[in-house]
N, C-alpha and C positions, 0 to 999 in steps of 0.2 A: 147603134152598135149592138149586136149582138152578142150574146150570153154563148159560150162553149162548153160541149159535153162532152168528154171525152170519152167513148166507148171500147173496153179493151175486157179480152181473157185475162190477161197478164194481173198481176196483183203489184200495186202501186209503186214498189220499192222493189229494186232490181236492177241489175248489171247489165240487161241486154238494149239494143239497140231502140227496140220500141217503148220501154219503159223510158228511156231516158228523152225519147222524142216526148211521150206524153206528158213527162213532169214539166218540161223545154215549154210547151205549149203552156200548159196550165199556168205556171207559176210569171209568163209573158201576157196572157190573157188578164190575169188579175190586177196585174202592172197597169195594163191599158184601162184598169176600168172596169172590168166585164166581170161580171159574176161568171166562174166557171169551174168546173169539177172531173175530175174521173171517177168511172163507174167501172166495176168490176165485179165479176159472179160471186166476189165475198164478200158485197155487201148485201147480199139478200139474207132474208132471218128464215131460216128453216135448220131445224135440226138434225138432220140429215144430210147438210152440205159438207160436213165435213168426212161423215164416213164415206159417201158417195164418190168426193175427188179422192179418195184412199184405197179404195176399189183400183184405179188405174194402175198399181204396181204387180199385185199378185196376177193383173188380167194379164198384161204386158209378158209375164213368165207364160203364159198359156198360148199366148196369140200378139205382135204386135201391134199387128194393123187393128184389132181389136182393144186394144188398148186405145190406139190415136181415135180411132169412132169415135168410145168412149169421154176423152179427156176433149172430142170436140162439141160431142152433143149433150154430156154433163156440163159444160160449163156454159153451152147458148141456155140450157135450161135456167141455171140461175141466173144469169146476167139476164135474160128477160124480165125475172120476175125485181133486179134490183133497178134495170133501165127505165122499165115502164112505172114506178113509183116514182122517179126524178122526172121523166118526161112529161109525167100528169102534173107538176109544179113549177116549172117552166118551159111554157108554150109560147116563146119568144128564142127559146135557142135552135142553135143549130150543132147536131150532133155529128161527132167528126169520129170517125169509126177507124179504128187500126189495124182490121184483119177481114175479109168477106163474112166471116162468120158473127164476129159484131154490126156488121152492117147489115147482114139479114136480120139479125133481130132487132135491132133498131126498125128495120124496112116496116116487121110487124109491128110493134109497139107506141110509132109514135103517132102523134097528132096530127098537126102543120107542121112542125120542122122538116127542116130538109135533113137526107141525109150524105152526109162529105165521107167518102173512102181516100185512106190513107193507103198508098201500096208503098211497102216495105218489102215486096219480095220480089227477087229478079226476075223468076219467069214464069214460076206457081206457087203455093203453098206443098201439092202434090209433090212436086221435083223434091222441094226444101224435105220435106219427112222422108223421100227417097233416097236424097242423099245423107239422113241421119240412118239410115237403114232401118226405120221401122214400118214403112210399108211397100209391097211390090209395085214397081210401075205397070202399068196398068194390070194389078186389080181389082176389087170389089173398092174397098176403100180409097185408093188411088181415084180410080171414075168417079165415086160420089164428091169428090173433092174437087175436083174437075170441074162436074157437071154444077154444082154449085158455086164455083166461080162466074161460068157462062151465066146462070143467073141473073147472080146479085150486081155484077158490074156494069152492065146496060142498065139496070133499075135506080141504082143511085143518081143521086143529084148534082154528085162530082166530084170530081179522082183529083187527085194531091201524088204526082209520081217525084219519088226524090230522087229520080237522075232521067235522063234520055232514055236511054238505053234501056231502062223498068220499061218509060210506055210503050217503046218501038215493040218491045219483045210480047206485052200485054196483047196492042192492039194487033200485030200479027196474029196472036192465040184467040184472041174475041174481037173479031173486026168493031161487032158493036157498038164495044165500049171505044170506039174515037169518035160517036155521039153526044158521048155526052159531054158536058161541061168542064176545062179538064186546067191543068196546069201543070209545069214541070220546075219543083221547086226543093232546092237539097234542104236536108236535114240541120235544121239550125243548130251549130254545136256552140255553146259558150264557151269562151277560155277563161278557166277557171286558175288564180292563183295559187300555188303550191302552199302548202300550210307547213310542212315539217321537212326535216330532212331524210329522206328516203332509204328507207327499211332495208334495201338493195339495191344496189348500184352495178355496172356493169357494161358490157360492149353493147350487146343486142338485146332488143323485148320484144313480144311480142304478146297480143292479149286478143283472145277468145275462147271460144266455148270447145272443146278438145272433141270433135265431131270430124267425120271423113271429110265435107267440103271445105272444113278449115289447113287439109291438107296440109298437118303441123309436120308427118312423116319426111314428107319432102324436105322440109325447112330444114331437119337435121342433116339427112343428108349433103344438104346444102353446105351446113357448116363443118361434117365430116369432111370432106374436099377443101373447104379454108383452112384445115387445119391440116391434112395434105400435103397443105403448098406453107406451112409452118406459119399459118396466122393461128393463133388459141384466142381467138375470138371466145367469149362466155355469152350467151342465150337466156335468159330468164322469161320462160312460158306463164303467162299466168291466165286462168280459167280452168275451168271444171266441166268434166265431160265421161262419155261412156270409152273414149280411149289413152285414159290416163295410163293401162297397165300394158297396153302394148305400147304406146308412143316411151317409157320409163325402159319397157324392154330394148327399143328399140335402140336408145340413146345409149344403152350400157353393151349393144353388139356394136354399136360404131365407135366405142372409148370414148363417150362425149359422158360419161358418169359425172363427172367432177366442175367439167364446162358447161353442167346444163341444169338449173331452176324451174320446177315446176312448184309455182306458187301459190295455186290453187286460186280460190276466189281471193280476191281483192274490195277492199270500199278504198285505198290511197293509190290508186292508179294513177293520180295527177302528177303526185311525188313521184313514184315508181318511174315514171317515164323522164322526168327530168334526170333521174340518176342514172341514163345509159346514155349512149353515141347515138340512135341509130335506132327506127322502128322498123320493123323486117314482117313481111306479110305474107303467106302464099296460100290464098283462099282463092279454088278454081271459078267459083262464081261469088258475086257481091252484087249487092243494088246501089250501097252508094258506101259504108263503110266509116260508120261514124268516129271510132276510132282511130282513124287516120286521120281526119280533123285533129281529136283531142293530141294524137303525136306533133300533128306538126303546130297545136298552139305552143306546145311546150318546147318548141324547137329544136325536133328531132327531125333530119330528113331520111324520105320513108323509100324505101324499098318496097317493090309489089307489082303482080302483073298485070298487064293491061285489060282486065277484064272485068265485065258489066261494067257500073256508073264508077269504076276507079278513077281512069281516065278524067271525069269532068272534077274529080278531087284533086288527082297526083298533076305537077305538070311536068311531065320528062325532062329532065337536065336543068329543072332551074329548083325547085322543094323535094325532088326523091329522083328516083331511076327505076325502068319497068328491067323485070330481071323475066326470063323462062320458065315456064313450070313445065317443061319436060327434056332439061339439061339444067342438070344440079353441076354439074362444071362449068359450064358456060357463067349461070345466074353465081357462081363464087367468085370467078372474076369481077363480075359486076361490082360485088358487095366488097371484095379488094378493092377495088381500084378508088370505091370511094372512101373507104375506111384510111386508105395508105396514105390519101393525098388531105392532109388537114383542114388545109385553106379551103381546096372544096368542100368539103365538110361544112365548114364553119359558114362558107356563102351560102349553102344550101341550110342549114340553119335558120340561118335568118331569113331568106327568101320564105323557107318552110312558116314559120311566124307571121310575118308579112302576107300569104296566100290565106292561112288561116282567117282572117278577117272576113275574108267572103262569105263566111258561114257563119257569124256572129248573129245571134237573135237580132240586136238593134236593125241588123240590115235585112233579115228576111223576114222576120214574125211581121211584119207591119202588112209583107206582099200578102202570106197567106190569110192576116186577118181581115184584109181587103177580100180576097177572093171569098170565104168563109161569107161574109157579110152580102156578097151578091149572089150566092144561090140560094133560087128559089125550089119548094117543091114541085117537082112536076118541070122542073126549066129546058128553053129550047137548049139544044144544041149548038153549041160554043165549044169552038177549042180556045186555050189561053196558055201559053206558056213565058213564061219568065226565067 
């Protein structure tokens, strides 16, 4: 068995999707046995790390995409110099990389190990920063981002995609990479039991990072129209984001003031979501959407559209219903029709729970630690999907 390295920018403790896949890994890794760790650019010892990633705010006022450069090539900077001290002491793992940009430093740094890319992003890293608006599609920085995905993803030793729909869109973009050694395996979510009684309670939740492609705007209007048709549905938003002060404005021109929760970051999300009906989504692209897991372990059935790796999550009309993201009347019936009728509700509930299983560590960490275990550096060409 092999020892796991988790390679990541990300700093170990965090709300987002890929933090929580690599603690998900690590702390299943250990279970099995395996010596294994995450490695991140703040654990290299330089005095200078700290003012250097602090650098990225004031740059960001000056230039964005100047800023994304920055905050991409300050941090392959340290994470080399923290990866390549853990990979010179265990030359028996195999490092599993969760961004192109950890995978090329890895590429440099290691010994014999292989290196595993993890793709978490629907269709680029590029798009993703495009659609947080902080760099032009294609320019300078956009390309370089590009051009280093073409890269690094034919050169690894094997891709981990956590829906369909990530490799289809990948290997369209880099034929290449359906060379290499590959797998299609969702993001293993634990169902975690609720600890306390929930801070907020309410009809609808929703939870992510307050950015354009989480397309929270729409969702209001969404519920502006349920209420319309005289449902006073409440909403509680929670995440933190660059459009907190428009989306706040936005809620207070459609009279949702008083029906609508922005509750900023969270660590009790598990609670939080037990205390609504009803997990409500309207993100124009996703890879797979871990969050939706996490609603429907809590048995919540989920609302959302059919897009990127949703589908292999949501199952239409048995754990959620796919609503429109370009008719906010259309998608309030939707969300009527299931709120009005209890029973369904209540089956989609439990169905929602029941679905949830599929994504349980016990059932997938075993595939991936299998796959992990059979690549080699330098390995032929295999595809493998599960």
């Amino acid at each position: 068995m092999r020892g796991v390295v988790v390679a990541t920018l990300m700093r170990r403790e965090g709300g987002t999707g890929v933090q929580t896949h690599a603690r998900t890994v690590v702390e299943h890794s250990v279970a099995a046995g395996r010596e294994s760790s995450v490695v991140t650019p703040f654990e290299a010892s330089s005095p200078l790390l700290a003012p250097a990633f602090a650098l990225r705010q004031p740059l960001r006022v000056v230039s964005r995409p100047a800023a994304v450069w920055w905050y991409r090539a300050g941090h392959a900077h340290y994470l080399r110099q923290a990866l390549g001290a853990e990979l010179a002491r265990r030359p028996g793992a195999v490092v599993y990389a969760q961004c192109p940009v950890s995978a090329a430093v890895a590429l440099d740094v290691r010994h014999d190990q292989p290196v595993v890319l993890a793709v978490h992003f629907n269709h680029s890293q590029a798009e993703e920063w495009t659609g947080k608006g902080e760099v032009r599609r294609d320019g300078r920085v956009f390309r370089g981002i590009e051009a280093l995905d073409r890269d690094v993803l034919p050169r690894v030793d094997g891709l981990v995609y956590v829906s369909e729909d990530s490799r289809e869109l990948v290997e369209a973009r880099i034929p290449a990479a359906a060379r290499v050694p590959s797998m299609v395996l969702p993001n293993p979510v634990p169902g975690r039991p609720g600890g306390n009684a929930p801070a907020m309670t309410g009809d609808l939740i929703t939870v992510g990072s307050l950015e354009p492609r989480k397309n929270h705007a729409y969702l209001l209007d969404i519920l502006a129209r349920a209420h319309g048709a005289g449902r006073r549905y409440s909403l509680t938003i929670v995440g933190e984001g660059p459009e907190f002060g428009s989306l706040r404005e936005h809620a207070r021109h459609l009279n949702l003031g008083e029906h609508v929760r922005f509750a900023g970051y969270r660590t009790d999300v598990t609670d939080l979501l037990r205390g609504h009906r009803a997990y409500v989504h309207t993100a124009v692209a996703e890879s797979f959407g871990i969050v939706l897991v996490e609603a429907m372990h809590a048995g919540l059935p989920v609302v959302a559209a059919p897009v990127g790796g949703i589908p292999e999550v949501v199952r239409d009309g048995r754990d959620g219903l796919f609503w429109p993201l370009d008719d906010a009347a259309a998608a309030a019936e939707v969300l009527t029709g299931l709120l009005d009728d209890p029973a369904r509700c209540a089956a989609m509930a439990a169905a929602a729970r029941q679905g949830a299983q599929r994504f349980e560590p016990a059932v997938l960490m075993p595939r991936l630690l299998s796959f992990l275990d059979g690549c080699q550096k330098a390995a032929k060409p295999v595809s493998r999907h599960v």
